[in-house]
N, C-alpha and C positions, 0 to 999 in steps of 0.2 A: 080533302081540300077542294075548292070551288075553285075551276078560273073563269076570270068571265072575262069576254072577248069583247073587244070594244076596235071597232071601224072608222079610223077620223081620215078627214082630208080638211084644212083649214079650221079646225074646233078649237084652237087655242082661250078662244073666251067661254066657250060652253064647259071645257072638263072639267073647271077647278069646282064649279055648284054640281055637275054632274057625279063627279068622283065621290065629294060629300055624301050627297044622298044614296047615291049607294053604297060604300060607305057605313054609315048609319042601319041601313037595312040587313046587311050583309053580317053587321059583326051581331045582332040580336036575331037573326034569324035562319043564318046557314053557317055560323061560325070559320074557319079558315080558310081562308081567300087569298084569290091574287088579281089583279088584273093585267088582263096581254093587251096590251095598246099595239095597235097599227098604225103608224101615219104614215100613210099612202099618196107619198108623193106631196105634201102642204108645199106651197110657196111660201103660208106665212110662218111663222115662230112657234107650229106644235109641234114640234121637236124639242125645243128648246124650254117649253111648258111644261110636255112630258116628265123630262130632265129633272126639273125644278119639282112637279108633284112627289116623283118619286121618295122625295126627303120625308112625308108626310102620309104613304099609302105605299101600299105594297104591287108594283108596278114593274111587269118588265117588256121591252119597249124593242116592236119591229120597225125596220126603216127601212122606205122604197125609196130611192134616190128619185126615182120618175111615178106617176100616176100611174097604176096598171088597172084602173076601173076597178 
């Protein structure tokens, strides 16, 4: 199995076309995957995006209450 690590801070509008496309590449080309979402600290709602991907992709999701750079 693949995981691929993904680094957000405020991405909520980028992961949903992000996730897709990789995604798409992932299941024709390296077969079982997962993604490790970070959100590192967001003000806005990628936590809450996260959340909601996960219904839809195989996601499992670290949270920094604060930005740690």
């Amino acid at each position: 199995m693949i995981h691929v690590l993904i680094l957000t801070y405020n991405e909520e509008k980028a992961l949903p076309l992000m996730l897709k496309r990789l995604q798409e590449t992932l299941v024709t080309q390296a077969g079982p995957h997962r993604f490790v979402i970070v959100d590192d600290g967001s003000t806005a709602a990628t936590a809450a995006t996260i959340k909601a991907l996960s219904a839809d992709f195989p996601i499992t999701l670290l949270s920094h209450e604060v930005n740690r750079g």
